[in-house]
C-alpha atoms as one frame of an Amber mdcrd trajectory, in Angstrom:
protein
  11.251  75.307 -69.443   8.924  75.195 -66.076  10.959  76.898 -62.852  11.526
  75.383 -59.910   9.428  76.344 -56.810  11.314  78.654 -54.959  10.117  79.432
 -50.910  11.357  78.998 -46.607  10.800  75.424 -47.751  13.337  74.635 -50.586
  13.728  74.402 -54.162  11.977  72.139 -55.706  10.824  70.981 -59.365   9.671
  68.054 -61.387  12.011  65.477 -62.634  12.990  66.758 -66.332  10.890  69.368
 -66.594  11.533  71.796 -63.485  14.014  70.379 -62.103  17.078  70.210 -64.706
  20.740  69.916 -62.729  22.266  73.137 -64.365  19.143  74.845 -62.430  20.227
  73.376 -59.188  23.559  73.377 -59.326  23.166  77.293 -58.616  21.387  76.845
 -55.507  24.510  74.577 -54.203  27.535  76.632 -55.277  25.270  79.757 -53.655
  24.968  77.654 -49.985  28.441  76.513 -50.496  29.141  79.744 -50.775  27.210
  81.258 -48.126  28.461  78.411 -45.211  32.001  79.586 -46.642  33.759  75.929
 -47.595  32.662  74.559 -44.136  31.253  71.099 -43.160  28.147  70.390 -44.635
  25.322  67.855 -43.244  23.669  66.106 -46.391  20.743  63.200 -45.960  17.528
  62.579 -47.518  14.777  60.110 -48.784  14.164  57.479 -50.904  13.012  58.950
 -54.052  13.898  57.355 -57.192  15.917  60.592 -57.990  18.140  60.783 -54.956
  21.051  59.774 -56.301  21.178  61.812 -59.095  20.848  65.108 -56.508  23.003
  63.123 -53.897  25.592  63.477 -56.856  24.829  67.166 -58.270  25.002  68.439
 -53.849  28.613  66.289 -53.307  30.355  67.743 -56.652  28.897  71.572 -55.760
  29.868  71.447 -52.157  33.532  69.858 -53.124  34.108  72.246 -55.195  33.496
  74.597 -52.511  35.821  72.589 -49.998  33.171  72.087 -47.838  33.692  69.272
 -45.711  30.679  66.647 -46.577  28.693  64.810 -43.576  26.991  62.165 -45.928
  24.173  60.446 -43.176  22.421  58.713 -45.792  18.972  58.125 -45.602  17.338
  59.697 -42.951  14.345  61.630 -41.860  14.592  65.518 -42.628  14.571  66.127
 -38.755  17.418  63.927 -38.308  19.424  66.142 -40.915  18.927  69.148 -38.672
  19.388  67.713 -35.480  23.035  66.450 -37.102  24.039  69.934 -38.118  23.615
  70.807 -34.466  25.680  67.810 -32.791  28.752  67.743 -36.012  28.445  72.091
 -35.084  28.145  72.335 -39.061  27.910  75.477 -41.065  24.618  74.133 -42.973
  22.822  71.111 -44.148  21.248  69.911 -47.098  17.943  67.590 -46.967  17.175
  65.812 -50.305  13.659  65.606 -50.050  10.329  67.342 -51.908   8.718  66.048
 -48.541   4.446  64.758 -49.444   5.130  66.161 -53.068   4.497  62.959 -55.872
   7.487  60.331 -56.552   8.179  62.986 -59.573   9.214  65.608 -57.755  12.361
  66.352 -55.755  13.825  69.135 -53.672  16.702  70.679 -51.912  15.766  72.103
 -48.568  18.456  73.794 -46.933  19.770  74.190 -43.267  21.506  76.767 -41.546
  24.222  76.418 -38.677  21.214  76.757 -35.736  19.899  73.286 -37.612  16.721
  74.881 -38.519  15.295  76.007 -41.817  17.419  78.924 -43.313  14.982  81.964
 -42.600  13.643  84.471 -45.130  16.507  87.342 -44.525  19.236  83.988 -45.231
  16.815  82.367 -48.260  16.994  86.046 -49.859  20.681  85.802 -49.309  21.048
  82.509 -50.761  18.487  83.855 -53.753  21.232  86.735 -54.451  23.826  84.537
 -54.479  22.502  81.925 -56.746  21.609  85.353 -59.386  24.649  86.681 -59.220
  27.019  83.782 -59.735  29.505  84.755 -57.632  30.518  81.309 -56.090  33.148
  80.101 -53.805  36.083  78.393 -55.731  38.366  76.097 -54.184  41.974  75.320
 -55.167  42.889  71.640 -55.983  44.403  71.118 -53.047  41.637  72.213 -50.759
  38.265  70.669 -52.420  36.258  68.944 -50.010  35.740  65.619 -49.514  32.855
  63.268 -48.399  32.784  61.399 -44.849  29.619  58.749 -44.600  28.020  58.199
 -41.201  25.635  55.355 -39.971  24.627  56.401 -36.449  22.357  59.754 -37.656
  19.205  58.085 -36.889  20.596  56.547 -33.610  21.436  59.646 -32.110  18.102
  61.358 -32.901  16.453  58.220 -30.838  18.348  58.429 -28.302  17.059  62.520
 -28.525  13.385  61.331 -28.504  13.872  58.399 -25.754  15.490  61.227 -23.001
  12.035  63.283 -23.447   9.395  60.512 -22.560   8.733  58.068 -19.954   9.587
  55.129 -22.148   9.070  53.039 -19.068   5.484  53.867 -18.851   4.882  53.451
 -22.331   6.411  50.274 -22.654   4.072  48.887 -19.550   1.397  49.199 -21.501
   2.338  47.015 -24.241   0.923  48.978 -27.012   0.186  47.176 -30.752   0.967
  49.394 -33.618   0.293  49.707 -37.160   2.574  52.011 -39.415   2.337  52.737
 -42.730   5.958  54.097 -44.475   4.902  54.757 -48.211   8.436  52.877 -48.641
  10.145  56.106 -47.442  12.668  56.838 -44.528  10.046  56.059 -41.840  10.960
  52.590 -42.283  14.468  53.516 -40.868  13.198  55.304 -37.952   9.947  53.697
 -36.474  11.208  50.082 -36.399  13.777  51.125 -33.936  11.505  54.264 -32.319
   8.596  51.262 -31.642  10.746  48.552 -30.770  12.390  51.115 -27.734   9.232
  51.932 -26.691   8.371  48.237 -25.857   5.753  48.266 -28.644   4.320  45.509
 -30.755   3.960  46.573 -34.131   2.878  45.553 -37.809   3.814  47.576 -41.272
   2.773  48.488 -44.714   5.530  49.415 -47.377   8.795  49.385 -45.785  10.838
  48.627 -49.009  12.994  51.758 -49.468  14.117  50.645 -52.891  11.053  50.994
 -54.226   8.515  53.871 -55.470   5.491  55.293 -53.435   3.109  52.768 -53.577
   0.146  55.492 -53.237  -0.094  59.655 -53.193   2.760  59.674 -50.214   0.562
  62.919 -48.647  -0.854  61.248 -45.105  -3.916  62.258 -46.068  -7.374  60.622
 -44.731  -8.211  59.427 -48.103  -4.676  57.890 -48.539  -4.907  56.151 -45.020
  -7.310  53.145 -46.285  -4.581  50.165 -45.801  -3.658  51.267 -42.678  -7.227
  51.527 -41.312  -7.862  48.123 -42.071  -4.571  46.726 -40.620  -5.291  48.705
 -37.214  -9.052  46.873 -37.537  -7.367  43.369 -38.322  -4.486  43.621 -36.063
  -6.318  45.256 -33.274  -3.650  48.119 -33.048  -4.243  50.451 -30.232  -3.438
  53.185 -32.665  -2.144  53.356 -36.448   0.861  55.993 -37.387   1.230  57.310
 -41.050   4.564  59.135 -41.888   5.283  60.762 -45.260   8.560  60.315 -47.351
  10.195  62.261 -45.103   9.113  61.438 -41.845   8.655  64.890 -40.541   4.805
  64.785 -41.339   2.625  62.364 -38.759  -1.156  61.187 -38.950  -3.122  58.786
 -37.019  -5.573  56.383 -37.446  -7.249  55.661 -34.246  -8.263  52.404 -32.819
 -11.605  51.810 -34.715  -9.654  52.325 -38.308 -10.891  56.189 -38.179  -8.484
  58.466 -39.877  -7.947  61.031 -36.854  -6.238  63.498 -39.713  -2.913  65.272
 -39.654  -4.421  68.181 -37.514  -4.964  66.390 -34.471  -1.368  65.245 -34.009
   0.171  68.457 -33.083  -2.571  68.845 -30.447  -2.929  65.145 -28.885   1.336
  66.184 -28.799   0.664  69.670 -27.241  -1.805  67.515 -24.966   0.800  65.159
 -23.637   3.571  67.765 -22.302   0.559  70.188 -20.723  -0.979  67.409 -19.096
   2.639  66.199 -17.783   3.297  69.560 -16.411   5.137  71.284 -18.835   3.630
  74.880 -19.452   4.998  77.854 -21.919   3.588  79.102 -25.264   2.215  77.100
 -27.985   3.331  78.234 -31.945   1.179  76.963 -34.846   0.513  78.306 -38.280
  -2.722  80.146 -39.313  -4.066  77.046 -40.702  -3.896  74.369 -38.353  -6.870
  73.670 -36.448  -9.060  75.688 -34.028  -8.423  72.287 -31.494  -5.221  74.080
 -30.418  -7.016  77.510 -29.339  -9.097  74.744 -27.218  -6.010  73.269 -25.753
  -4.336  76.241 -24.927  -7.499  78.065 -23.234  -7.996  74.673 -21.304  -4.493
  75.102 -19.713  -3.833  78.656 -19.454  -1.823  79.260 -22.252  -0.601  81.452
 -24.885  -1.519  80.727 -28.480   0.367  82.169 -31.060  -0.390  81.888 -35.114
   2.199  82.411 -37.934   2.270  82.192 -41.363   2.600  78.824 -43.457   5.796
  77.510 -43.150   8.506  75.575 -40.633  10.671  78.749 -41.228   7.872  81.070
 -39.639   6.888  78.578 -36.936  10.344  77.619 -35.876  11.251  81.617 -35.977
   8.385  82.946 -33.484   9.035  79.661 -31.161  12.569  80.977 -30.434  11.411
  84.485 -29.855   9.647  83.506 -27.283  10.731  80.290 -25.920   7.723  78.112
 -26.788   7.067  74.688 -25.088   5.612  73.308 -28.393   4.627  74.038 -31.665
   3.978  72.836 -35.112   2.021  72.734 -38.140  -1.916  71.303 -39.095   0.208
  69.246 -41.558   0.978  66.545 -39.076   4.218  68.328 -37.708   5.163  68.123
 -34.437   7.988  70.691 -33.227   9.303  70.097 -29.597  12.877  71.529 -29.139
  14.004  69.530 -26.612  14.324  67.437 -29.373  14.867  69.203 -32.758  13.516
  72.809 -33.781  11.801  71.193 -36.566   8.651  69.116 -37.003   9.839  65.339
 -36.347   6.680  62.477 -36.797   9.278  60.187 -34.365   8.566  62.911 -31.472
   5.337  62.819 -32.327   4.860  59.292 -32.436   6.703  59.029 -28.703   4.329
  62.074 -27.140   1.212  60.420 -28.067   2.110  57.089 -27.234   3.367  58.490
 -23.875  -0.829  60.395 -23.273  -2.209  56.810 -24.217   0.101  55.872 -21.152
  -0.252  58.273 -19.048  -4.006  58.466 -19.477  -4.546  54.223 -19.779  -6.750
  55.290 -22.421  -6.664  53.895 -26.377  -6.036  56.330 -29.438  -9.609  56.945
 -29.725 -10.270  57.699 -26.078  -7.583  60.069 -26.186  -8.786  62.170 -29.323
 -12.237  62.608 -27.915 -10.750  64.777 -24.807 -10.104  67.653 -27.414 -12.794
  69.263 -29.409 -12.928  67.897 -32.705 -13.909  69.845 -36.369 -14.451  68.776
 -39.647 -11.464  70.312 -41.713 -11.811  70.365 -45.472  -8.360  70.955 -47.981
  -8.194  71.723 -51.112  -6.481  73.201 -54.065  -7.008  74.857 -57.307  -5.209
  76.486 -60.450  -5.698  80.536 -60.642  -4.272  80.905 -64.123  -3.622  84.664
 -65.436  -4.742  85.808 -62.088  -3.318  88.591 -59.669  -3.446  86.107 -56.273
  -3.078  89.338 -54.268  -5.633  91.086 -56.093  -7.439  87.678 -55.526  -6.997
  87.721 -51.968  -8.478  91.411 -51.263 -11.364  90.506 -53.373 -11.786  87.442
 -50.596 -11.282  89.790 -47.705 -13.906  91.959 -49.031 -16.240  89.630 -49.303
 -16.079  88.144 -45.192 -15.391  91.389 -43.923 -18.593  92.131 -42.466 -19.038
  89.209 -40.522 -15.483  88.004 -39.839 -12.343  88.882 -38.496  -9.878  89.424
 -41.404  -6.309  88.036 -41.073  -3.512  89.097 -43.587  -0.510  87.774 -42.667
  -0.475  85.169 -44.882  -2.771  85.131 -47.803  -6.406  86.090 -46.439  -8.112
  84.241 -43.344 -11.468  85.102 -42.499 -12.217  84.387 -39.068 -16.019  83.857
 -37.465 -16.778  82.706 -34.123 -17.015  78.800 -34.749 -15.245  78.325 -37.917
 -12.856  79.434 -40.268 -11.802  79.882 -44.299  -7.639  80.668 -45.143  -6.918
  81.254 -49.155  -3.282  81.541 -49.754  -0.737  80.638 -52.834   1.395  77.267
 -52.333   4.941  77.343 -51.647   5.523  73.655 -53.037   3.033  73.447 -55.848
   2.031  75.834 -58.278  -1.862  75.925 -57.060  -4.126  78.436 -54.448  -4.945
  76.095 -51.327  -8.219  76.963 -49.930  -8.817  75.632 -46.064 -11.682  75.545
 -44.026 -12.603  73.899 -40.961 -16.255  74.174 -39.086 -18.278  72.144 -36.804
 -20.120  69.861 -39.613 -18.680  69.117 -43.064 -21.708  70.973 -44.718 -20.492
  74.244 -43.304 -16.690  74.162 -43.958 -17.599  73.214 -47.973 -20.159  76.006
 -47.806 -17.363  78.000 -46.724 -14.614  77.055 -49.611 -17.266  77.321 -52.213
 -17.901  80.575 -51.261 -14.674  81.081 -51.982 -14.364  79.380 -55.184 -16.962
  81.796 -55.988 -15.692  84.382 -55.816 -11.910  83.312 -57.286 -13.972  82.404
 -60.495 -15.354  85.691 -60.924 -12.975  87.134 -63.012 -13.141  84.777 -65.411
 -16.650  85.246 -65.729 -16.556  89.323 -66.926 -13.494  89.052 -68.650 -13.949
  92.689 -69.892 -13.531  94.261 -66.311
C-alpha cells in the first residue's frame, strides 16, 4: 500500500490507495491526544471525500472527549482564525488544499491557530508510532456542537483592516472563479461588503472540480475571458481551499500567484504601515523590489506556512506569505487567507484609482517558470549537492531548503515536495528563455545518474 504524505502541511494521501481510514485514524487519536480531550475546531472543503474524513475526525476526537467545534465548510484560514476566538486546544482542516479531487488531507492546528510547527508535528509523529492514545470513559466522550457564523466572523476580521469605504466608491466589477470549492462561501459575501459588482464561474459546492483546482495561469482560461466579456476591473481565482489567491488582470492576463503577495505587501507599505516582510525562498524576486523600494527588511524561509508563519512571529512582521498565492497579514489570521488578499488589493486599486493592470506594472515583473518531476531510486540530497556544485561558481548557493542557486538577475530552487511525491524545480528570470534555460540545466544534471548507471 502507497503512504500518506507526511510534512508542516498535513497528512495527506489518495482516495483508496494512500489514504485508507485505519492510516488516519492514527493521526487523530495522536492530536486528540496531544490537545488532551479539549475542544477541537474542525472545518474543511468540498471534496467529494469530506464526509467520509468529517466522520473518521468526529469518532477519533469523541473518543478522546474532546469537545467538537463542527464550522462546516469553510476556508482553511477561517478554521484557524476559529481556534483563536472558541480559545481551542487545536483544529483540524479537511482539506489536501490545490492537490486533484482524488486526494484529501488532514492539516492540523495548534492552540496559537497556526500550523502545528515541526518540534509539535514530530510530537504528533511519535504519538501516532507509538499508539499510546487518550481513552475516554463513557461518560466523558465528547460530543459535536455545529456552528454557522465561522465565515462571518472572519469577514468581519478582513472588513476592520481596509477602508471598505474607499473601495466601495469605486464601484469595482469582479470576476471570480471558485473551482466549486469553499470560495463560493466566502467571496459572495467578502465582494458584496466591499460594494463590488461581481460575476462567477463554478460556485456549486456539491459538485467536483470542474478543472486542475491549482490557480495556475494555464488553469485561469474561463476566467480570462469572463474579465474580457464582463469588463471586470480585475479577475480573482481561489483554490479549494481558499487560502491560495491569483489574479487575472483587466486585459484577461493571468498576473500569476506570485504577484499577489506583493500587490498585498504593496497596499499596507503604501498606506503607511512599515515592519518586516516574511516570504519563502521561492516566491518571487518582486518582493526584494518592494521591500528595497520602502526601506524594508526582507526575510526568506523555507517552503512551508509552518516556516513562514514561525519567522513572522519572531520578529513581528507586517506581512508575509508564500509565491503560491498566499497572503499572511496577522491582523487578520497568521495564515495565508485569499479573502485578505482579495480586500488588500482591491483597497491599492482604490487607493491608487488605478485598474488591476495599472497596479501590477508599478512592481517589477519576471517570468517565473514551475515545474515538477519524478526522481525514482534517487538520493534527493545527494541530488541536491550535485546541483549546488554545479552553480557554485557563478551563484550564491542557498541550503536551507533543498538547493537555490542565486545570480544577480535570476534565480533556480530544486527541492522535494511536501504534498506530492515529485522534485519541484523553480526558476524565475527576466525573459522566459532564460528561466527554462535555467531548469533544464537542472534537469540535466538530475538525469545524470541515470545515464552511468555503473557509478
Amino acid at each position: 500500500m502507497a503512504r500518506p504524505m507526511i510534512s508542516v502541511a498535513g497528512i495527506r494521501g489518495i482516495v483508496g490507495e494512500s489514504l485508507v481510514p485505519e492510516e488516519f485514524l492514527r493521526y487523530i487519536l495522536a492530536f486528540a491526544t496531544l490537545c488532551e480531550g479539549g475542544p477541537v475546531v474542525v472545518g474543511g472543503d468540498t471534496r467529494l471525500s469530506r464526509h467520509m474524513m468529517r466522520h473518521l475526525a468526529f469518532a477519533g476526537l469523541e473518543s478522546a472527549g474532546c469537545e467538537i467545534h463542527d464550522i462546516g465548510l469553510v476556508p482553511t484560514p477561517t478554521v484557524g482564525l476559529m481556534v483563536r476566538e472558541l480559545g481551542a486546544r487545536g483544529g483540524i482542516a479537511i482539506t489536501a488544499s490545490h492537490n486533484p479531487a482524488q486526494w484529501n488531507a488532514y492539516k492540523f492546528f495548534g492552540p496559537d491557530g497556526s500550523f502545528l510547527s515541526a518540534a509539535q508535528n514530530r510530537a504528533l509523529l511519535d504519538v501516532a508510532a507509538s499508539g499510546a492514545f487518550r481513552r475516554a470513559p463513557y461518560r466523558e466522550l465528547g460530543r459535536v456542537k455545529s456552528r454557522n457564523d465561522a465565515i462571518a466572523r472572519h469577514l468581519e476580521k478582513v472588513f476592520a483592516v481596509v477602508d471598505t469605504a474607499a473601495i466601495a466608491g469605486r464601484k469595482f466589477r469582479v470576476a471570480v472563479d471558485c473551482v466549486n470549492g469553499v470560495g463560493a462561501l466566502i467571496m459572495p459575501p467578502l465582494l458584496e461588503g466591499l460594494g463590488c459588482t461581481a460575476e462567477y464561474l463554478y460556485t456549486d459546492t456539491e459538485t467536483e472540480f470542474p478543472r486542475n483546482p491549482e490557480p495556475l495561469p494555464e488553469n485561469l482560461t474561463e476566467l480570462g475571458d469572463l474579465v474580457r466579456s464582463s469588463g471586470a476591473d480585475i479577475g480573482f481565482a481561489v483554490d479549494p481551499d481558499a487560502d491560495r489567491l491569483a489574479m487575472v488582470d483587466n486585459t484577461g492576463r493571468p498576473i500569476g500567484e506570485e504577484r499577489t503577495v506583493v500587490l498585498a505587501a504593496l497596499a499596507l507599505l503604501d498606506r503607511g504601515e512599515r515592519g518586516p516582510l516574511v516570504v519563502n525562498l521561492s516566491t518571487t524576486r518582486a518582493m526584494d523590489d518592494v521591500a528595497e523600494r520602502y526601506g524594508v527588511e526582507l526575510h526568506r524561509t523555507p517552503i512551508g506556512e509552518a516556516h513562514v508563519v514561525g519567522k513572522m512571529r519572531d520578529i513581528r512582521a507586517l506581512c508575509g506569505g508564500e509565491g503560491n498565492g498566499g497572503v499572511i497579514y496577522p491582523r487578520v489570521h497568521s495564515g495565508r487567507d485569499a479573502a485578505t488578499g482579495v480586500a488588500l488589493v482591491l483597497e491599492a486599486m482604490a487607493r491608487g484609482q488605478v485598474r488591476s493592470a495599472e497596479l501590477n506594472a508599478r512592481i517589477p515583473d519576471y517570468v517565473m517558470v514551475k515545474t515538477k518531476f519524478g526522481v525514482e531510486g534517487q538520493d534527493v540530497a545527494a541530488l541536491c549537492r550535485r546541483v549546488a556544485d554545479a552553480f557554485a561558481a557563478d551563484a550564491r548557493i542557498v541550503t536551507d531548503d533543498g538547493v537555490k542557486a542565486v545570480f544577480p538577475d535570476r534565480w533556480v530552487h530544486l527541492r522535494a515536495s511536501g504534498t506530492e511525491p515529485v522534485v519541484r524545480v523553480f526558476a524565475e528570470a527576466p525573459s522566459l528563455e532564460a528561466a527554462n534555460s535555467l531548469v533544464q540545466r537542472v534537469g540535466e544534471i538530475t538525469a545524470a545518474p541515470h545515464e552511468s548507471p555503473g557509478s
